[in-house]
C-alpha positions in Angstrom: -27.5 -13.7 -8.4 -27.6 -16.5 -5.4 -25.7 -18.5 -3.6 -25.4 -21.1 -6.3 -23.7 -19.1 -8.8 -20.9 -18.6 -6.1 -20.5 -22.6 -5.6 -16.5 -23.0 -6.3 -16.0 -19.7 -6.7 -12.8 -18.2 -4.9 -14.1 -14.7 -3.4 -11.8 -12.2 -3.7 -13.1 -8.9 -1.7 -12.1 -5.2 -2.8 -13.1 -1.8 -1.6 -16.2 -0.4 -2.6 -14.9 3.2 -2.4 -12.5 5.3 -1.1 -8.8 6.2 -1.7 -8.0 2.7 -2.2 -11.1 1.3 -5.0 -9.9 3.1 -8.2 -6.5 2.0 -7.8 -8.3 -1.8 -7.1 -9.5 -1.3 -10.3 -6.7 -0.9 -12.2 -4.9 -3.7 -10.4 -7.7 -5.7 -11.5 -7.3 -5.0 -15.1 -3.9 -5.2 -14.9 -4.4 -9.0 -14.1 -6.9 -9.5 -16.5 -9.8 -9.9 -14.0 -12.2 -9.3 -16.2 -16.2 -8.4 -15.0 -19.0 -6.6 -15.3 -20.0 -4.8 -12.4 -24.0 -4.2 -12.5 -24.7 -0.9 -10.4 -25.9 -1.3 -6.1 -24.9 -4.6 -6.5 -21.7 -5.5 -4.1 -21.1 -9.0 -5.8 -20.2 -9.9 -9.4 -19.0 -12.9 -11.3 -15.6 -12.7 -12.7 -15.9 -13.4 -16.7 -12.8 -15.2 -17.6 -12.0 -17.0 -14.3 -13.7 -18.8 -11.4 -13.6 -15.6 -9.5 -16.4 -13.5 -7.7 -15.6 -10.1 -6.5 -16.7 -9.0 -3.1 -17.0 -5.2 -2.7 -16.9 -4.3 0.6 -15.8 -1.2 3.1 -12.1 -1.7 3.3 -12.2 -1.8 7.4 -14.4 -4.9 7.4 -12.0 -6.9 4.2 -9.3 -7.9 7.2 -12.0 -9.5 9.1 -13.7 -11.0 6.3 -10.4 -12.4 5.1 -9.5 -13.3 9.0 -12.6 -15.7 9.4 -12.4 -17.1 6.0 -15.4 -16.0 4.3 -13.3 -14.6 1.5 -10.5 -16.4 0.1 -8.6 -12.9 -0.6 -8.7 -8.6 0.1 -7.2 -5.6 -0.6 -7.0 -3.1 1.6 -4.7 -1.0 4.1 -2.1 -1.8 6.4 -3.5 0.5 9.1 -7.1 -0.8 8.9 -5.6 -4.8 9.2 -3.8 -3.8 12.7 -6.6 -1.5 13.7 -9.0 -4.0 13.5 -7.0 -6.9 15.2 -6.7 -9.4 12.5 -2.8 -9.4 11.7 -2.4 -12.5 13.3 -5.4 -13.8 11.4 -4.3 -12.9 7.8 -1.2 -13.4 5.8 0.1 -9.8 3.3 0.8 -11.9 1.0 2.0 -8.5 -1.2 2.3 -4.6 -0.5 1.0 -2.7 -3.8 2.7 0.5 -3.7 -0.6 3.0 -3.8 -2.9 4.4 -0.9 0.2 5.4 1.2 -0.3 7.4 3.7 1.0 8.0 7.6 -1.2 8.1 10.8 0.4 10.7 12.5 -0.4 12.5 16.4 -1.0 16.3 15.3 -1.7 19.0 17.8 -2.9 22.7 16.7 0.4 25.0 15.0 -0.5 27.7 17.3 -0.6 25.7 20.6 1.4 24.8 23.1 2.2 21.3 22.9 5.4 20.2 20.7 6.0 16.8 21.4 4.2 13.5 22.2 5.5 14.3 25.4 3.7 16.9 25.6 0.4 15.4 24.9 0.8 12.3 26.9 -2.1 13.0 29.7 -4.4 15.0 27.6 -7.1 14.5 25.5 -6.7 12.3 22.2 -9.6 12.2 19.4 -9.5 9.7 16.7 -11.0 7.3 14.1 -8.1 4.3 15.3 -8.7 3.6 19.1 -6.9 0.5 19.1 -3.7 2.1 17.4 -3.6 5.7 19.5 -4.6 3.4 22.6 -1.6 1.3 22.2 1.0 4.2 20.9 -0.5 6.6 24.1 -0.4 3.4 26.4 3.6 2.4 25.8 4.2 6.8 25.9 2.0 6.5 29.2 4.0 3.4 30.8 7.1 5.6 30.3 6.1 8.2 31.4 4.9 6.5 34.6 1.2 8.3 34.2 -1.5 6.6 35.9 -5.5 6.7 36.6 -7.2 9.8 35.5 -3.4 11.3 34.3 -3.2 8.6 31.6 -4.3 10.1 28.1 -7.2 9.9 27.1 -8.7 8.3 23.8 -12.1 9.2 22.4 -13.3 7.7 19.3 -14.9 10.3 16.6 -15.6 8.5 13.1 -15.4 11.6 11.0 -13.9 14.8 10.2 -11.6 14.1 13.4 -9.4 17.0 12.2 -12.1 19.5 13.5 -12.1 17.9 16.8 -9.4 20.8 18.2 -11.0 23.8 16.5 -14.0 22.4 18.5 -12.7 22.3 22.1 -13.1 18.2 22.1 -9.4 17.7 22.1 -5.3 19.0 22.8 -4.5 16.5 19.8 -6.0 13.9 17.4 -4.3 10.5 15.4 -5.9 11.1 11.8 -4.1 9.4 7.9 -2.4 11.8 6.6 -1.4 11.4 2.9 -0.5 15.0 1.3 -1.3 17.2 4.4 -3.4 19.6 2.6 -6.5 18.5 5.3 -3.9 18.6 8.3 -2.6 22.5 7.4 -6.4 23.9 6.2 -7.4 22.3 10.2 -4.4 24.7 11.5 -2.6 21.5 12.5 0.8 20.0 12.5 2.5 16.2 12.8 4.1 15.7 15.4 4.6 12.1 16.0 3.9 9.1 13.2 2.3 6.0 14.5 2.5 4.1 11.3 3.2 4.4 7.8 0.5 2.6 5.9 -0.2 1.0 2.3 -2.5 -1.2 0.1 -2.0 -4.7 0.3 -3.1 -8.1 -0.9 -3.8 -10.4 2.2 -5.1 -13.9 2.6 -6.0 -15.9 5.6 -3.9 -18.0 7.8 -6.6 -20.5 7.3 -8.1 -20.7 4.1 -11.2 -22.6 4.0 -10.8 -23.8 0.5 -7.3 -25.8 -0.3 -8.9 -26.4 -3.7 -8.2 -22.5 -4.3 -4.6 -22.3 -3.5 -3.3 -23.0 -7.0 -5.6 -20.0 -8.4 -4.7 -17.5 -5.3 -0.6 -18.4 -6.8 -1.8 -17.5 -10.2 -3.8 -14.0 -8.9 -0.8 -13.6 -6.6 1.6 -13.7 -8.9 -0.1 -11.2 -11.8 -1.0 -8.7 -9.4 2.9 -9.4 -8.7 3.8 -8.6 -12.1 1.4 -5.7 -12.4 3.0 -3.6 -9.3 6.5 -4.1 -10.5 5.5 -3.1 -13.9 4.4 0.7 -12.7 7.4 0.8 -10.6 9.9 -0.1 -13.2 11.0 0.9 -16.6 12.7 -1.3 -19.1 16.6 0.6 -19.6 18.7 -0.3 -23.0 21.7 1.2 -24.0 25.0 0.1 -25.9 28.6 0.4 -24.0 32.0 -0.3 -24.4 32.9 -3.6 -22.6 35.9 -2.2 -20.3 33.3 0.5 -19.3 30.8 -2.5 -18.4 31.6 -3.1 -14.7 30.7 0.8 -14.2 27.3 0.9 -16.0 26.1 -2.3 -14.3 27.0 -1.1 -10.9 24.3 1.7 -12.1 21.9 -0.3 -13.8 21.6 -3.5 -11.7 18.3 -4.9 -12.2 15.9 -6.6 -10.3 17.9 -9.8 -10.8 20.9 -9.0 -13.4 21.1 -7.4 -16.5 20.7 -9.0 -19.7 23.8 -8.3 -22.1 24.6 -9.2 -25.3 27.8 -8.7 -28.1 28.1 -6.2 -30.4 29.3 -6.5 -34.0 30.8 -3.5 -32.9 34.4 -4.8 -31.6 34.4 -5.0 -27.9 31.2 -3.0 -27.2 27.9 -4.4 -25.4 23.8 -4.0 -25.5 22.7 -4.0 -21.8 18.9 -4.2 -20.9 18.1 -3.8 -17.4 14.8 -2.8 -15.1 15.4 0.0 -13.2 13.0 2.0 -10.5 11.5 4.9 -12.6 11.4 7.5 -9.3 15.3 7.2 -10.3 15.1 7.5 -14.0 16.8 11.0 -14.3 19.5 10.4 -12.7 20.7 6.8 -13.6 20.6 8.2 -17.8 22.9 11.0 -16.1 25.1 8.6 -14.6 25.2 6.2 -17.9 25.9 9.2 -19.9 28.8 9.9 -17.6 29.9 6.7 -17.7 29.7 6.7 -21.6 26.9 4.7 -22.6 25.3 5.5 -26.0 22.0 5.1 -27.4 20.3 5.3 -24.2 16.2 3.9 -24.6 13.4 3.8 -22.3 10.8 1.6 -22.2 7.6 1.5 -20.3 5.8 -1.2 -18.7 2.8 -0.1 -17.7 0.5 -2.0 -19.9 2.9 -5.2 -19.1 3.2 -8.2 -16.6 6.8 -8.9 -15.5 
C-alpha cells in the first residue's frame, strides 16, 4: 500500500488494541464497514466504501483527529481530555462500551479516607494532566502552597503497585470492574471522571468533500448503538387501558399503535431500553397487556 491508494480516501482511525478495539470491531461490522485487515499492517482499505482505516494507540487518535490528519476516531473520553484536544475535536457520538471511572484510591488499610486527606501527599499516575488539575482545584481550596501542594508523578504502567511499593500515599488509575483495584489492596475514594468510547471528529476537517460520508458513517454507527441498547416491545391491550401502558412503554419517539378487529383493543410496538426489560413486562402484565413479544435488534440498524 502507498500514499496513492489513500488519494480521496476519508481516514477513519480506530484502536489497535486494548479494551476499546474488539468492541471497534463490532461497531464496524455493524455499519457495514467492510475490510480485510492484512496482519502488522496499521492501514487497510475499506472494501465497500471510500474508507481507509487507521489503526492506531487510542491516546494518540484525539490528536490525530485534532490536527486533521484523520477525518474520524474512536476512542475514550478520558484519553481526549488527558491529552488536551477537547477543544480541537467535536464527540460527535458516545457508544455506550469501554466505561470505566478514573478514580483517586488510597491503600484499605491506611490512613487516609478522603481527598482531603491526600491533598499534599504523594500522587502516582498514568493521567498527569487530569490528577494535576483535580489535585490543583483540591490544593487552591485548601490554600496549600510550595512544597505542601500534592505532588504528581507520572508512572505509565501497573500504577496500582505504586503504594505497595513505597512510591506513593495514593494513585489516579481507570477503574472499570475493580477486580485490579481490590487484588492491589486498594479502595476509591474520589472519581475524577467517568469515561466512555466515542466517535469524534475535528473542529476543522481538512476535507469538506467528506462531510456527506462522515453523516452517512455517523448516522449507522448511530443506529448500531441504539440497536444493542434497545429491544423492539409488542403487545395487544385494551384501549381504555392504553394511556397506562404507554406511560410504560414510551419509546424513543412514540409508540406505534394500531386497531384491533378485536372491539376496542390495540397492538402497541414500542423500543424500550433492554437493562429495563424485566420490569416494564411486569408492569404491562399489571397493567393487563396480553401477548407480550420481544424482539431483538442486535443484528439491526435503527
Amino acid at each position: 500500500m502507498n500514499a496513492d491508494s489513500l488519494d480521496g480516501r476519508l481516514l477513519f482511525a480506530i484502536p489497535k488494541k486494548g479494551r476499546l478495539y474488539e468492541k471497534c470491531l463490532s461497531i464496524l461490522a455493524g455499519a457495514d464497514i467492510q475490510f480485510r485487515r492484512h496482519a502488522r499492517l496499521d492501514v487497510c482499505l475499506v472494501l465497500n466504501h471510500p474508507i481507509a482505516l487507521v489503526f492506531l494507540p487510542a491516546s494518540d487518535i484525539p490528536s490525530f483527529v485534532g490536527k486533521g490528519n484523520v477525518d474520524l476516531g474512536i476512542t475514550g473520553h478520558d484519553v481526549i481530555v488527558e491529552s488536551q484536544m477537547h477543544e480541537h475535536v467535536t464527540e460527535e457520538l458516545r457508544l455506550g462500551f469501554g466505561k470505566c471511572a478514573l478514580q483517586v484510591q488510597v491503600p484499605e488499610a491506611g490512613s487516609i479516607t478522603t481527598v482531603e486527606d491526600l491533598a499534599g501527599k504523594r500522587v502516582v499516575t498514568s493521567f498527569e494532566v487530569l490528577s494535576g488539575d483535580y489535585f490543583g482545584k483540591l490544593d487552591d481550596q485548601l490554600q496549600l502552597s510550595g512544597d505542601k501542594r500534592t505532588k504528581i508523578e507520572y508512572v505509565g504502567g501497573s500504577v496500582e503497585a505504586a503504594c505497595a511499593l513505597g512510591l506513593a500515599d495514593g494513585i489516579v488509575d481507570l477503574v472499570e470492574s475493580g477486580d485490579t483495584m481490590r487484588a492491589a489492596g486498594l479502595h476509591a475514594i474520589a472519581t475524577v471522571l467517568e469515561t466512555e468510547a466515542v466517535l469524534i471528529k475535528s473542529r476543522v476537517p481538512k476535507h469538506e468533500a467528506h462531510s456527506n460520508l462522515i453523516t452517512l458513517i455517523t448516522n449507522r454507527i448511530k443506529g448500531v448503538v441504539a440497536a444493542s441498547k434497545y429491544a423492539i416491545c409488542q403487545y395487544n391491550i385494551a384501549r381504555d387501558r392504553l394511556p397506562s401502558a404507554i406511560a410504560i412503554t414510551p419509546g424513543r419517539r412514540a409508540p406505534t399503535i394500531s386497531p384491533l378487529e378485536t372491539d376496542n383493543w390495540v397492538a402497541v410496538s414500542s423500543m424500550v431500553e433492554k437493562k429495563r426489560l424485566a420490569q416494564i413486562m411486569d408492569d404491562l402484565v399489571t397493567t393487563g397487556a396480553e401477548d407480550i413479544l420481544i424482539f431483538n435488534l442486535d443484528n439491526c440498524r435503527v
